[in-house]
N, C-alpha and C positions, 0 to 999 in steps of 0.2 A: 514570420517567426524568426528574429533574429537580435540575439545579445550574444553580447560575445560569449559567453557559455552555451551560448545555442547554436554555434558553429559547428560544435564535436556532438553533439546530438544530431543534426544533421547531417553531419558524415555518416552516422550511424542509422539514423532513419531517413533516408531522404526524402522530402515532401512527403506531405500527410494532405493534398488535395481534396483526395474524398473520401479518406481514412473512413469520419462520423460525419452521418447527416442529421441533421437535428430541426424537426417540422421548426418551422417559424413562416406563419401565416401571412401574406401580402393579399394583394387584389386578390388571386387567383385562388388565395388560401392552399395552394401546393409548393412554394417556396420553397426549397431545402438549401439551409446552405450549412458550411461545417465549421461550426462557432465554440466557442468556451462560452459564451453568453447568447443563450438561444433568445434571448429579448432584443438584441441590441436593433435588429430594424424598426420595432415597436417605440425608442427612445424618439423622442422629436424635440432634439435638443434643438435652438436658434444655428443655424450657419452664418460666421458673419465674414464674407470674401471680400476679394478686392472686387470692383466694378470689373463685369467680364464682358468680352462679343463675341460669339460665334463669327466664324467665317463661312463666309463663301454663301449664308441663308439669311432668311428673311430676321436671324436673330440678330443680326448687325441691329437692329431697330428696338432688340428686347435687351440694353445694358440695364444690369442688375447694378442696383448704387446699395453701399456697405457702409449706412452711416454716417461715420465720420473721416472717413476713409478718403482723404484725397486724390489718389494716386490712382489710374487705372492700366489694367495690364491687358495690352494690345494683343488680343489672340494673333489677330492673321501677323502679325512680324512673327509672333514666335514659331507659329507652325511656317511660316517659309524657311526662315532661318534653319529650325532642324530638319525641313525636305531637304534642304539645302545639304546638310551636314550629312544626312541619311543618306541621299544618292548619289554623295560622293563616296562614302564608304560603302557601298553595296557594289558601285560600279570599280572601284582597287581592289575589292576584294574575289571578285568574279572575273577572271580575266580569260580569253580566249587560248588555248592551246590543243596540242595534236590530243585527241580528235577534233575539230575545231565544230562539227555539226553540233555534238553533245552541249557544247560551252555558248555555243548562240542561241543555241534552244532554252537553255538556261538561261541567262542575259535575257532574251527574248519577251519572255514573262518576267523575272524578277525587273527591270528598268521601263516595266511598259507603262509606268506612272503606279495610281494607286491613291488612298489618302493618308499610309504611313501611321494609321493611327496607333498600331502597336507598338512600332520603333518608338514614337513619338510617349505614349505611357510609361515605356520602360523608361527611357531616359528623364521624363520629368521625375517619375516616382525615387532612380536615382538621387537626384538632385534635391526634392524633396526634403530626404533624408538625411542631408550632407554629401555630399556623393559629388564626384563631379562628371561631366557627360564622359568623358573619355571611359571610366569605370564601366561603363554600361553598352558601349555603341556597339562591340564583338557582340554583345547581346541583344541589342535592339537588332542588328543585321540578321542573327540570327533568329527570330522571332518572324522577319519579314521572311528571309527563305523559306522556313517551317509553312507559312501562310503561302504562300506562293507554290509551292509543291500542294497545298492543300486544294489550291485553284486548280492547278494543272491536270490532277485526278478528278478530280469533282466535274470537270470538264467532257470528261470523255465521254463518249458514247455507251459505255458500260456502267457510269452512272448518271451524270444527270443532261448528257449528251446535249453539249450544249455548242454554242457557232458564236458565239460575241463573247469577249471578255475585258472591260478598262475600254470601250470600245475600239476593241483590237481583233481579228477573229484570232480564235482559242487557239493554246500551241497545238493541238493535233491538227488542225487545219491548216498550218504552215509545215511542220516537221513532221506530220505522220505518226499512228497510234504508238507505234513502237518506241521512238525515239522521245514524244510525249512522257510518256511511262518513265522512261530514261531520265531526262531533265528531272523530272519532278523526284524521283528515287537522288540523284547528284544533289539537289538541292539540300533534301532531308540529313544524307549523310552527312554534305560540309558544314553545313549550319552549327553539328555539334565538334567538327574540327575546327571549325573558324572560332568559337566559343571557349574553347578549352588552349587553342593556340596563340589568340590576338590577344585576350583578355591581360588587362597591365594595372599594376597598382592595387590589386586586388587577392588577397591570402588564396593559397591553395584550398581549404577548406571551403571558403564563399563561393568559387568557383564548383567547386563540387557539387557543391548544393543546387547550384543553379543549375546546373547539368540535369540533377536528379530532376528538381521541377519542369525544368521544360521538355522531359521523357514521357514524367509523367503524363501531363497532360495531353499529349497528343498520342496515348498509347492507348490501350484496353481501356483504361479508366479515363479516358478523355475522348478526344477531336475522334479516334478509331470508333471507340463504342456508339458516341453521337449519330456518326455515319453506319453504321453498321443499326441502328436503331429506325433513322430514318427512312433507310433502304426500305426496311422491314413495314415499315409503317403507309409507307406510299399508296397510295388508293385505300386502304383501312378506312369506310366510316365509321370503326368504333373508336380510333385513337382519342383519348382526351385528356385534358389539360394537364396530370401530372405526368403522363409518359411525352405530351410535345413538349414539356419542361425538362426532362429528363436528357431529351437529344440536343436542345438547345443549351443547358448548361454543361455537357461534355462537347459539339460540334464547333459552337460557337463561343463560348464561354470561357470553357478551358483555356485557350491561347491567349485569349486578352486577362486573364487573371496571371497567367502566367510571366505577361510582359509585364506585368505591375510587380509581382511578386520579385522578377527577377530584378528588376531595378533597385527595387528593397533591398534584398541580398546583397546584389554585387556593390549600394551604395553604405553600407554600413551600419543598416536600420539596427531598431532592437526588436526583440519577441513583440513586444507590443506595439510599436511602428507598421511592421512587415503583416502583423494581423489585422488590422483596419485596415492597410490597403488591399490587402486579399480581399476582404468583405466588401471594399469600394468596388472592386474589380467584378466579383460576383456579380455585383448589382448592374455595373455596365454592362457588361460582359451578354447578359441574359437584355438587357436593353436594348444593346444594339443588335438581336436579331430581331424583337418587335418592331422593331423601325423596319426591318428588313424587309420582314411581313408586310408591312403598310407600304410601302412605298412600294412593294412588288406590283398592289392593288390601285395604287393612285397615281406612279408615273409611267412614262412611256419609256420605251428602249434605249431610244436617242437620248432623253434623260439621263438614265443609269446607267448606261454604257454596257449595258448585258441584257438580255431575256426579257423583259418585261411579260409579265402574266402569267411564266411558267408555271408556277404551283400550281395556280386553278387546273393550269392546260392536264398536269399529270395526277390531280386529284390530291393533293398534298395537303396534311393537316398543317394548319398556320392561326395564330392568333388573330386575327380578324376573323378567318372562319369560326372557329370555337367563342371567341368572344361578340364579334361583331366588330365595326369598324372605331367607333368610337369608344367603345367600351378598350377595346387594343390602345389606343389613344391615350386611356385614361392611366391601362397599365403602366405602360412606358413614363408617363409623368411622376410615377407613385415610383417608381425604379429607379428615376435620374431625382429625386429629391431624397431617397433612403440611400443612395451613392455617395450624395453630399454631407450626409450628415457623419458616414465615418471619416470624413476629415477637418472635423469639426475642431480636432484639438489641435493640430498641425497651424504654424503659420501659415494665416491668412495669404502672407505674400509668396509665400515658397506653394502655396496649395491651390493659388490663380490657377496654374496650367491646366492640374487636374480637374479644378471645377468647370474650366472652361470645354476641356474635354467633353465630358463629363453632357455638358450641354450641346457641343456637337455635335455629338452620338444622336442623341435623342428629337435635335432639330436637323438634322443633314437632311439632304433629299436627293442624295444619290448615294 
């Protein structure tokens, strides 16, 4: 949501996440996402990209060719290049001081690797739009801490009490529940100092904004309520598919719309730039826990570098369960192809990153 007139409306309403929900039917037929055009996933305009690969999976072997399109954009350079950019500025911007436990337990988990996929959305979606990376990195950094404190809790023994993380064991396992708690709460506060202090070349107003959306989402009406849902839901065999939609587009969902969103924002989108990618973002967003789902179900520990099988172990509703495995499968296809299509009108060349993304998500296996 962003023209230049939509800067002081912003100020004034910040994000409107999940203001209206408006049914718009997918696989699942419980879809909700919050559109001015409740048709637009129904639209099945042609996408035409640059030639893309996934990294690091078997989609290295699925390039997509675009025609006439000579030119192909090499995912794996581009996502090393900005882990590259990302962990240097996550690692200047976290720096060790008295108390020094608090600050390594932070460090700890935010540098333990990761796949940056959020940093990485904010800053393409920046760029996208005109933007240039520097506009967005306070943002993408803080996107990763917000995630990172969200591991840190999720972790604990009070919720989903877990011993592996990035295969690392969890910060409570090295720093103790207390201190755990701690990192993860430092994490959450700086993220919105680092955002509002580093951020350069960017009006006070954008900056605002962004603030507001990435409150949003991780608050009542986000990442909190998802988890707060889930809790609630765990061993339930009546949950079904639009309440495990529900936890998964504020748990999981929220964040990664918000890192697209905020890229929009701080790179200079307009209303109608900054809303496709919201709705691109939706679509991942809610993608990549199906994948999350599946892969809990078909790799091993040592794969994923965390828990393998835990849902089943705690009785947890997950797409595979409610759908089956392949039917999950099918979701995720139907979700990483309705992604694509809202950037359908965006350069090809400038919208590689996201499509590539985008397939990532949906092909990763970890």
């Amino acid at each position: 949501m962003r023209s230049m007139n939509l800067v002081d409306s912003w100020a004034a309403q910040v994000c409107s996440v999940f203001n209206q929900t408006i049914p718009n039917k997918t696989f699942t037929g419980f879809m909700k996402i919050p559109v001015k055009n409740p048709s637009f996933l129904k639209q099945k305009r042609p996408f035409s990209a640059l030639s893309v690969s996934a990294i690091a999976t078997k989609e290295d072997e699925r390039v997509k060719e675009a025609g006439t399109q000579k030119e192909q954009f090499n995912f794996k350079t581009y996502v090393a290049e900005k882990a590259i950019s990302v962990n240097k500025a996550l690692d200047e911007a976290v720096i060790v001081k008295d108390p020094p436990v608090i600050y390594e337990a932070m460090r700890y988990s935010l540098l333990a690797g990761g796949k940056r996929v959020r940093p990485m959305l904010c800053l393409a979606a920046c760029e996208l739009v005109g933007g240039d990376q520097s506009n967005a990195m306070p943002a993408a950094c803080a996107v990763e801490m917000i995630h990172t404190m969200s591991l840190i809790h999720d972790d604990l023994p009070c919720m989903d009490n877990d011993d592996i993380r990035r295969g690392k064991p969890t910060n409570h396992k090295v720093y103790g529940e207390d201190v755990a708690v701690l990192a993860g709460d430092s994490l959450l506060a700086f993220a919105f100092e680092f955002i509002a202090t580093a951020t350069a070349g960017v009006s006070p107003s954008r900056i605002l904004a962004a603030i507001g959306e990435l409150a949003k989402s991780i608050g009542t009406e986000g990442l909190v309520a998802g988890q707060v849902a889930d809790i609630a839901c765990t061993g339930n065999p009546n949950v079904g598919l639009d309440t495990l939609e529900f936890i998964h587009i504020h748990k999981t969902a929220a964040l990664l719309e918000a890192s697209v969103v905020l890229g929009a924002i701080l790179g200079g989108g307009t209303d109608e730039e900054v809303e496709k990618l919201r709705r691109f973002a939706r679509c991942i967003g809610l993608l990549f826990q199906v994948v999350d789902d599946i892969l809990d179900v078909t790799k091993s520990s040592e794969e994923l570098g965390k828990t393998a099988g835990k849902d089943l172990v705690v009785d947890k509703t997950t797409y595979p369960k409610l759908l089956g495995l392949e039917k999950a499968k099918e979701f995720a296809a139907e979700l990483n192809r309705d992604a694509k299509q809202q950037l359908a009108d965006f350069d090809p060349h400038k919208a590689a990153p996201l499509v590539a993304l985008a397939d990532y998500i949906a092909y990763r296996e970890n």
